[in-house]
N, C-alpha and C positions, 0 to 999 in steps of 0.2 A: 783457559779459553780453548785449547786444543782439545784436552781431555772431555770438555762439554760436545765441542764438536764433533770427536771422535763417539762418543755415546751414543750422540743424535743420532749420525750416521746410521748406528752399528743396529741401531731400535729400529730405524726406519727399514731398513733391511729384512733384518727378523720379521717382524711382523707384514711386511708386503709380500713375503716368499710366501709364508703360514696364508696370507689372505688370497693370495695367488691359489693356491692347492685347492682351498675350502670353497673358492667360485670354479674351479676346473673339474670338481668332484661332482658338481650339478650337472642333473641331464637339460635340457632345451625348457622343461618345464619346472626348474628349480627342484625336483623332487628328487631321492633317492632311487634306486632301480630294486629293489631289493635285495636279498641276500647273495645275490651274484655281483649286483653291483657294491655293495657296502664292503663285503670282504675279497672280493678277486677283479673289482674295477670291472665289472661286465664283462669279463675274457676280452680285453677289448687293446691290452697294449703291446705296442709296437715293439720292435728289436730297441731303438735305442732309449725308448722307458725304460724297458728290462733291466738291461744294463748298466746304464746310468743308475738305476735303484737298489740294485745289487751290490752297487759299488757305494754307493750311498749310504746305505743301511747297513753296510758292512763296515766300513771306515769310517771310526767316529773316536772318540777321547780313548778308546780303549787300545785305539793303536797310537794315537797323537800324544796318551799321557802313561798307557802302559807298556804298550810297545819301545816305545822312545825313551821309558826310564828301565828297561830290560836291556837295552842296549848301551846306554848311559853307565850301567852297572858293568857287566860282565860278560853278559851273553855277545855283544859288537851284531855283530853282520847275521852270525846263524838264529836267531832270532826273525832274520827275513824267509827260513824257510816256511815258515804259516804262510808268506803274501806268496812264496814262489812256485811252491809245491800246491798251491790254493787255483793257480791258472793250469795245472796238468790237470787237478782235480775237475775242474769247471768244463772242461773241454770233454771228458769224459761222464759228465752228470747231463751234458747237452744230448749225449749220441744214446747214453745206457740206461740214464734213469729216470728223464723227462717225456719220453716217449711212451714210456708205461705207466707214468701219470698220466697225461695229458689225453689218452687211451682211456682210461675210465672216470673223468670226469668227478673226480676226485675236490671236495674242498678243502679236507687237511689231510696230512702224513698219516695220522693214528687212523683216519675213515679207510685208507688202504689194507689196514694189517685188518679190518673187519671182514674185507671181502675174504681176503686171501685164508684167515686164523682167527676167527670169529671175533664174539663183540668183548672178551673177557679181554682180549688183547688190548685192542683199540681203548676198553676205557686204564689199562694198565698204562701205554704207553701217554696217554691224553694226563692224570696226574701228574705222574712225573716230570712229561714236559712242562706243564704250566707251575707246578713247580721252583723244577731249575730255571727256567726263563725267567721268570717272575723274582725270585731270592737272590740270582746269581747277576746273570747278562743284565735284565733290569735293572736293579740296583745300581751294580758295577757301573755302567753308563751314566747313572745317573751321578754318581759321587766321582766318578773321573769328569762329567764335563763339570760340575762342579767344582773341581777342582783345580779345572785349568781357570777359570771365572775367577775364582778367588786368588787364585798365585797371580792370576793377571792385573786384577784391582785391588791387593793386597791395600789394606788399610781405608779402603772407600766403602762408608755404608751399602748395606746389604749386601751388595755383589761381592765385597770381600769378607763375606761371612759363609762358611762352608756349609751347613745346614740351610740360609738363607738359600744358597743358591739352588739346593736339593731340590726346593720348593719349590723355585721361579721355574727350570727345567722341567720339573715332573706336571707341571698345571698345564705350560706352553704348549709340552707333546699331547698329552690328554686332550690338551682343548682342541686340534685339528683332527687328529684321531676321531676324536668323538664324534665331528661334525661332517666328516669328508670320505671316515675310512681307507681302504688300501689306495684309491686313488686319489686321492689328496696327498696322500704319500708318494704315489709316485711320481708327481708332478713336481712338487717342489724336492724332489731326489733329483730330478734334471736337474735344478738349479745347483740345489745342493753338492751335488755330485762335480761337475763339472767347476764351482767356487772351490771346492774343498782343495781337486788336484792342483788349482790357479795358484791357490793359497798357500798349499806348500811348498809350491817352486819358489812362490815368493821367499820366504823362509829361509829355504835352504842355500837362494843366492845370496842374500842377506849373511847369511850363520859364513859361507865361505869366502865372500869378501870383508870381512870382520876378521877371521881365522888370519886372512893374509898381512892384513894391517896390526894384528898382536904382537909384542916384541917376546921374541925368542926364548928372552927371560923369565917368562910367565907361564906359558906354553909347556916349556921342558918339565917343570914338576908333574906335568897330569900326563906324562907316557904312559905307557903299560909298561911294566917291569921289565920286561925283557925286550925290550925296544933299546935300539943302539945309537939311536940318535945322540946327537951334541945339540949345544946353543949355534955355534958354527954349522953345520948342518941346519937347522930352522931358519937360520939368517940368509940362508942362501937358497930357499927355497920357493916355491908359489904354492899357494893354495892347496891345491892337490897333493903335492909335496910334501907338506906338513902335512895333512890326513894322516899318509902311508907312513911317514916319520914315526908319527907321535901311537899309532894306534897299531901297525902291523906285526910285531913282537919277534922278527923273524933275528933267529940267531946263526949267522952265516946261514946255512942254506935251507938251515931246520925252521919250522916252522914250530915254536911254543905254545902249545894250547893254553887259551885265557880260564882263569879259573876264580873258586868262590874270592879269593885274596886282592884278588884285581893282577894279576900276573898275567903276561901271555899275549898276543893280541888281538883285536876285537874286530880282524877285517878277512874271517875266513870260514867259515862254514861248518865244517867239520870239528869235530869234539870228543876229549875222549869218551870210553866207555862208560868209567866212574863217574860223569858229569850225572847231576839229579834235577837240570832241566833240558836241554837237548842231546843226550847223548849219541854220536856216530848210528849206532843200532834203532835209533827212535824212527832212520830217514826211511831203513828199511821197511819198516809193517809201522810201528807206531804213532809215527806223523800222520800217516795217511789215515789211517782213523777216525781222529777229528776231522780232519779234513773232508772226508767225503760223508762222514755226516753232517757236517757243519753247511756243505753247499747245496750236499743230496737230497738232506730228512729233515732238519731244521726248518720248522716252521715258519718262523718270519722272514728267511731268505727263499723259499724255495713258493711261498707263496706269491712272490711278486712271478715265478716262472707259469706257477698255474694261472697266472690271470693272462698268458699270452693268447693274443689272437689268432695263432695259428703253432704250429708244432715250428715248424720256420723260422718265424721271428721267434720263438723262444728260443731256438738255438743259436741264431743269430747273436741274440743280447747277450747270451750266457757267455758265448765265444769271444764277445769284444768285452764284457765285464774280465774274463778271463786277461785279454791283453792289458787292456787299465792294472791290473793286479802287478803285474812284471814292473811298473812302475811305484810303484808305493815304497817299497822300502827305502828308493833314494830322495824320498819327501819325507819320511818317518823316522826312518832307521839310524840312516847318516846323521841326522839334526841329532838324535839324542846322543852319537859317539860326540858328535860335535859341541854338545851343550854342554858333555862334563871338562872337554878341552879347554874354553872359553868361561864358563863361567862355574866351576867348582867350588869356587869358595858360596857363591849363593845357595848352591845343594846343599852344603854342611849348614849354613847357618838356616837351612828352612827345617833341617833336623836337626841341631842343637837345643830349641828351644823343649822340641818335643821330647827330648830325650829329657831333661831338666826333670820336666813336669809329670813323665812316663816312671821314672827313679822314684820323687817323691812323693807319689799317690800311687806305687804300688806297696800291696798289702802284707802283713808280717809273714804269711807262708809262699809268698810268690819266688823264686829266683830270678835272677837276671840275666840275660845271654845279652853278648856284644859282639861286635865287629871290629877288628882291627885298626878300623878306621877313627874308631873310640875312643881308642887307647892313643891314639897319636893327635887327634884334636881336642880332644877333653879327657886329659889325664887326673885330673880332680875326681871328674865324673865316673870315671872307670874306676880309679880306688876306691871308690864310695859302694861301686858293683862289688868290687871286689871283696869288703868289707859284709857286706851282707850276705854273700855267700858262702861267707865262710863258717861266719855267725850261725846258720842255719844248717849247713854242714857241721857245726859243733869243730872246727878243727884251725888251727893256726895258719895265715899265710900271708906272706911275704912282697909286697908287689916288684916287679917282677921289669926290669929296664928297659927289654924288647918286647916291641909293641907285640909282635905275633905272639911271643910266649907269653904276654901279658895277656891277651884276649883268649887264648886257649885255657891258661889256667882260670879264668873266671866262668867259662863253657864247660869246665871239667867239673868245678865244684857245683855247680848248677844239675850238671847228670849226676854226678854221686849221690848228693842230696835227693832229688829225686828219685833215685833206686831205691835207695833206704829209708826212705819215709811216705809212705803212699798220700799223707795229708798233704802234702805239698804240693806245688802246681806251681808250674814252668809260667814267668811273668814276663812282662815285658820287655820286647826285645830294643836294646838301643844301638842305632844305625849312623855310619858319618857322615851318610850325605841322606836325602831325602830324591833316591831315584825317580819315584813319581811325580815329582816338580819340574823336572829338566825340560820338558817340552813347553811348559809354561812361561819357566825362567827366561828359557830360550828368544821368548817370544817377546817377553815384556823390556828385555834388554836390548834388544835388535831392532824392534817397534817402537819404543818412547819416542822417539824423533823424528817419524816418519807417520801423523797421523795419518795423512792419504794414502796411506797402505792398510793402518791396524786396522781402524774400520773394516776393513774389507776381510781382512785375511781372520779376522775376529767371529765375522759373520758367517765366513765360510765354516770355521770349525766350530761353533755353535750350535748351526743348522746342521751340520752332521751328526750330532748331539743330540740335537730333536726329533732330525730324519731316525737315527738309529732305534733311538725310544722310542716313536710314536710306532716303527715298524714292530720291535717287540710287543709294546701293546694291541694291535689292531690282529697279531697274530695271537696269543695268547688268548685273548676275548675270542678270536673266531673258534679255536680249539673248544673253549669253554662252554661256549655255546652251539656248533655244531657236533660234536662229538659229549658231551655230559645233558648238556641243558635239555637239549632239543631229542636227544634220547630218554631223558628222564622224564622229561611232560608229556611225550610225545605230539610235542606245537609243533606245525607244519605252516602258518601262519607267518608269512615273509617279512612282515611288521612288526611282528611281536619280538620272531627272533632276532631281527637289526636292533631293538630298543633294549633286549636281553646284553645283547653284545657292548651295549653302549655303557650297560648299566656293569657290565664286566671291566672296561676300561679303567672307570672311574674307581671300581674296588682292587685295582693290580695299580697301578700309579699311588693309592694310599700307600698299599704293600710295600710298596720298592721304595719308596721314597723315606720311609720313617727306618728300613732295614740301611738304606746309603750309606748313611754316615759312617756308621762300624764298621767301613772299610778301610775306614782312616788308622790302619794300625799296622806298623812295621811288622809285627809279629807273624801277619800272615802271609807277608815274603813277597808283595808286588798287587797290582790288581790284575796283571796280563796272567800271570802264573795261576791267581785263584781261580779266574774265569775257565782258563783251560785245564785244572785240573779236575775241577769240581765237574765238568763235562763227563769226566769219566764215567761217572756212576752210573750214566744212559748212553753216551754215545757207542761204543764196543757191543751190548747188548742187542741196541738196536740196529746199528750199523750190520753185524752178523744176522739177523732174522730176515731183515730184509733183502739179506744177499741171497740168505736159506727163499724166502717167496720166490723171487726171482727167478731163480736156476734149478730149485729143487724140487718139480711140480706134485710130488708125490710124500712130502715132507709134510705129517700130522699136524692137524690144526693148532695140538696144545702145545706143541714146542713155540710157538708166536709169544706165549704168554711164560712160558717156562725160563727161554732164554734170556726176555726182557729182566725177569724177575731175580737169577744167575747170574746175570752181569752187576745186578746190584748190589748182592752179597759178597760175591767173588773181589770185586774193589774195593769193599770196606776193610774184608779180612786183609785184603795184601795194604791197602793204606795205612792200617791200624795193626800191625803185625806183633806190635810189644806186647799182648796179655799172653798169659800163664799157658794158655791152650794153643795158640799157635806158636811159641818159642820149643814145645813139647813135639809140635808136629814138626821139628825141625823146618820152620819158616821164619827164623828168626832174625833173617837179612831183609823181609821182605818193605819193609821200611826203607830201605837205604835204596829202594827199586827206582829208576826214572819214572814219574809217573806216564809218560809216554809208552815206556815199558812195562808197566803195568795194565795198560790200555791193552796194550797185543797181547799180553797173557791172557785176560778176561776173553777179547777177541777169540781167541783161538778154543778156547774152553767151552763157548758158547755155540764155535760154530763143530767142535769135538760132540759134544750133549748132544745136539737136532741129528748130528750124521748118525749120533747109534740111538736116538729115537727113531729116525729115518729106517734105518732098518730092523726094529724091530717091530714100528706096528706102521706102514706106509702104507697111505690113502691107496685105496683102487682106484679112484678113479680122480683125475686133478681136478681140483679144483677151478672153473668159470668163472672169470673175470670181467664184467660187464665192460659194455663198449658205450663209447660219447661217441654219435657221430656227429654233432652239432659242429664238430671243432676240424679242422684240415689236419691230418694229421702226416703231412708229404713232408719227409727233411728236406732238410735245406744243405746243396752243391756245396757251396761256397763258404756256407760256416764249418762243413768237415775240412777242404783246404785250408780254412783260415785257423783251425783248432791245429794242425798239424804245422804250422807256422807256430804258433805260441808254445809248442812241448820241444819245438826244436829251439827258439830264444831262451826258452826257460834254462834248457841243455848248458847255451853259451854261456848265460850268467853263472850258471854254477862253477861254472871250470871257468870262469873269472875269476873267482872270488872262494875258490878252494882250500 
């Protein structure tokens, strides 16, 4: 009965927010406004749309399921540098790079590099983006909210079916999208927005009075390794207590950094060098990267900025979306250190199965890579790795009593074999817990009892799900159609192009939707890790031209399109650094590079290239950048004061949590 009621609820929800947008997105006369209105809400929304949408369309399963299972793993806390170093970023996109949109009346990212580096650019950088958005963030979204749907109602028709769900998602988003465009989105992003943060406090109070009421007993197995806790120590603690206990790894006054083994602890920010997903040097140049593409250039975020009605309220939103940010990771981050405390045996056994069936439907030249964790929860299963690796290797071995050295010698025979047999291809990786379930697990174990919560707390992270999808879409279709479509027909026809746009929705939601699933695979190491590395391949390229427009008025038109095209190369060689030719060029570490560090290589190369095309063949005369005066473009006092408040919390937190 609950669980009926709790459905009801959670549908009736859904679908009033969604109907809510699709009536708030009609003008007085029920009609569309055309291409101003369909893709930028008529320049018409306030500081706290902006905001609220930004935060909205930002925060959805990929922090709830990726986030939260990166943290759950091994990354802890430094993982919260995307949400922290995301509010310095944002405070600085309000004052340096909103104002020069907002300035030329601009409907996408890629129509700027046209003014500034003609039209070779704009349709370079328009591919690409639609693209990655479409393969990567689309997708991803899609099969992480699906994924928390189905961890959530495991074993209930269709919604515990992962592909079912891919479908329910990608039609939902589409269908408001289609109907409402950017403003429909941004209205139910109010909702959304402000449900979501409600939701994960709920959660997280939840996840810590549960932590407090655990016996000690149970608790103590899921320390980090160098954590000095006792059972006495747990038994004598509260809440908070047990967090730092169980997760902070401090060995007398040292601090051990947490690492790929689960070693170390998970409550401090800082990493070594050697790390290959945050490493200490990423914080310098490489984080910010992504980052200020991700707020700056990024289409589906930064068009909710262009649709602001004044230069003002966009700084305004951008500067309180920035404060919102400072809080996420202790609605996101903490639930997933918390999730592996509390419920770890559920993470192994949502990977157990998969591993089972990953073993025996891989193929006769595939090897197998493991995890530590393997070898000590399913020892069966790892000697059966072990066994075909050796087989394949052609050589004898032994298994091996310590779990570490048992999980190393089955990764060893897996790279030997590999080296020496080019037919062969690296297979299926088997993992001991299932870190992208944690936020789900989280939820469905703390919620079963409490339907006048799930409902709700369901609906909020759903809707962020939709909110975030239907924003990638609504951006994606405007690229497609303002920048390819409407350059290739030359239609100027404000109907045709809304109905082109519409008919783009619907072929980018087929896309993403049928690629989802095949995210569901250990091997590619998280969904939060793919999202942001796979960025790579455009964000450094583009992030650098755009700095080069900006500041370098005399920098040739073809670097726009040169650098873009540089940054795409330059990251494939250094991500794929194992062939014959670059081992030759003595690059033969460059695999083992952070990809964050790889990001500020490309960075720096691209923005090396433009400085000595810059001087060798520099515009005489700069280039004129059309002016909007349609729009106010007077900053706003009190959002630079209030920006300057959130770089100095952002400051505190860090040297918190150091």
């Amino acid at each position: 009965m609950n669980t009926l009621l709790e459905l009801s609820l959670f549908s009736v929800a859904v679908v009033g927010v969604i109907a809510f947008g699709i009536w708030k997105a009609r003008d007085e006369s029920g009609q569309d406004t055309g291409t101003s209105g369909y893709f930028l809400a008529g320049r018409g929304l306030t500081w706290w749309l902006v905001g609220f949408s930004l935060i909205a369309a930002n925060i959805s399963t990929e922090q709830f399921v990726g986030m939260s299972g990166s943290a759950a793993n091994w990354l802890g806390m430094a993982v919260a540098s995307y949400e922290w170093m995301a509010a310095v970023t944002l405070v600085l996109v309000a004052f340096f790079f909103l104002p020069r949109f907002l300035r030329t009346g601009i409907y996408t990212i890629p129509e700027f590099l046209e003014y500034r580096f003609g039209l070779s650019a704009r349709l370079v950088m328009a591919l690409l983006t639609i693209f990655v958005l479409v393969v990567v963030p689309t997708a991803s979204v899609i099969f992480s909210g699906a994924k928390f749907i189905s961890g959530y109602y495991a074993g209930t028709p269709i919604l515990g079916d992962l592909v079912a769900g891919c479908w329910l998602i990608g039609i939902l988003s589409a269908a408001y999208v289609f109907a409402g465009g950017l403003k429909a989105c941004a209205w139910t992003d109010l909702i959304w927005g402000a449900g979501l943060i409600a939701g994960g406090a709920v959660v997280m109070w939840l996840a810590m009075d549960t932590l407090r009421e655990t016996p000690a007993e149970t608790l103590i197995a899921t320390k980090v390794a160098n954590s000095q806790a006792t059972i006495e120590d747990l038994q004598n603690a509260n809440a908070l207590d047990r967090l730092i206990l169980l997760n902070d790894g401090r060995n007398g006054e040292a601090v051990v950094q947490n690492g790929p083994n689960g070693s170390g602890g998970k409550l401090h920010m800082v990493r070594p060098l050697e790390d290959t997903d945050i490493p200490w040097s990423a914080l310098l140049l490489g984080l910010w990267i992504p980052n200020f593409f991700y707020w700056g250039l990024n289409q589906y975020i930064v068009q909710r900025t262009l649709g602001s009605k004044s230069l003002a309220e966009g700084q305004l939103g951008i500067v309180f979306a920035a404060f919102l940010k400072l809080i996420i990771p202790f609605v996101v981050v903490i639930p997933g250190i918390l999730a592996f405390n509390l419920f770890s045996g559920d993470l192994h056994e949502s990977a157990a199965q998969k591993n089972i069936s990953a073993l025996e439907s891989s193929k006769p030249n595939e090897t197998i890579v493991v995890d530590e964790a393997v070898v000590s929860k399913q020892p069966e299963l790892a000697l059966k790795a072990l066994q075909k690796n050796a087989a394949i290797a052609g050589v004898a071995a032994a298994p091996l009593a310590e779990p570490i050295a048992m999980a190393n010698k089955i990764n060893e025979l897996s790279a030997t074999a590999l080296a020496a047999n080019k037919t062969l291809v690296e297979g299926p990786h088997l993992v001991g817990y299932d870190y992208d379930s944690a936020f789900p697990v989280l939820v469905r174990n703390l919620l079963r009892d409490h339907w006048y919560l799930s409902w709700f707390v369901l609906a909020a992270l759903f809707g962020a799900v939709v909110s975030s999808l239907a924003s990638m879409l609504n951006s994606a279709s405007t690229i497609a159609t303002m920048d390819l479509y409407a350059k290739a027909t030359k239609i100027t026809d404000e109907v045709k192009l809304v109905k082109a746009g519409r008919y783009f929705v619907v072929l980018f939601v087929l896309v993403a939707i049928l690629v989802a699933p095949h995210f569901d695979n250990p091997k590619l190491g998280g969904i939060f890790k793919i999202i942001q590395e796979f960025q790579g391949f455009v964000s450094p390229g583009i992030l650098a031209i755009f700095l080069i427009g900006f500041f370098v008025p005399r920098a040739p038109r073809y670097v726009g399109t040169l650098g873009i095209l540089l940054n795409v190369v330059a990251y494939g060689v250094l991500k794929w650094g194992g062939s014959d030719a670059i081992v030759s060029a003595g690059l033969w570490f460059a695999p083992t590079i952070s990809f964050l560090d790889r990001m500020a290589i490309c960075f720096l190369l691209v923005l090396l290239a433009s400085g000595i095309a810059t001087l060798l063949t520099p515009l005489r005369e700069p280039i004129k950048l059309p002016v909007n005066s349609a729009i106010s473009l007077e900053p706003s006092r009190f959002a630079a004061i209030a920006g300057v408040g959130v770089i100095i919390l952002t400051g505190v937190l860090y040297l918190a949590f150091w």
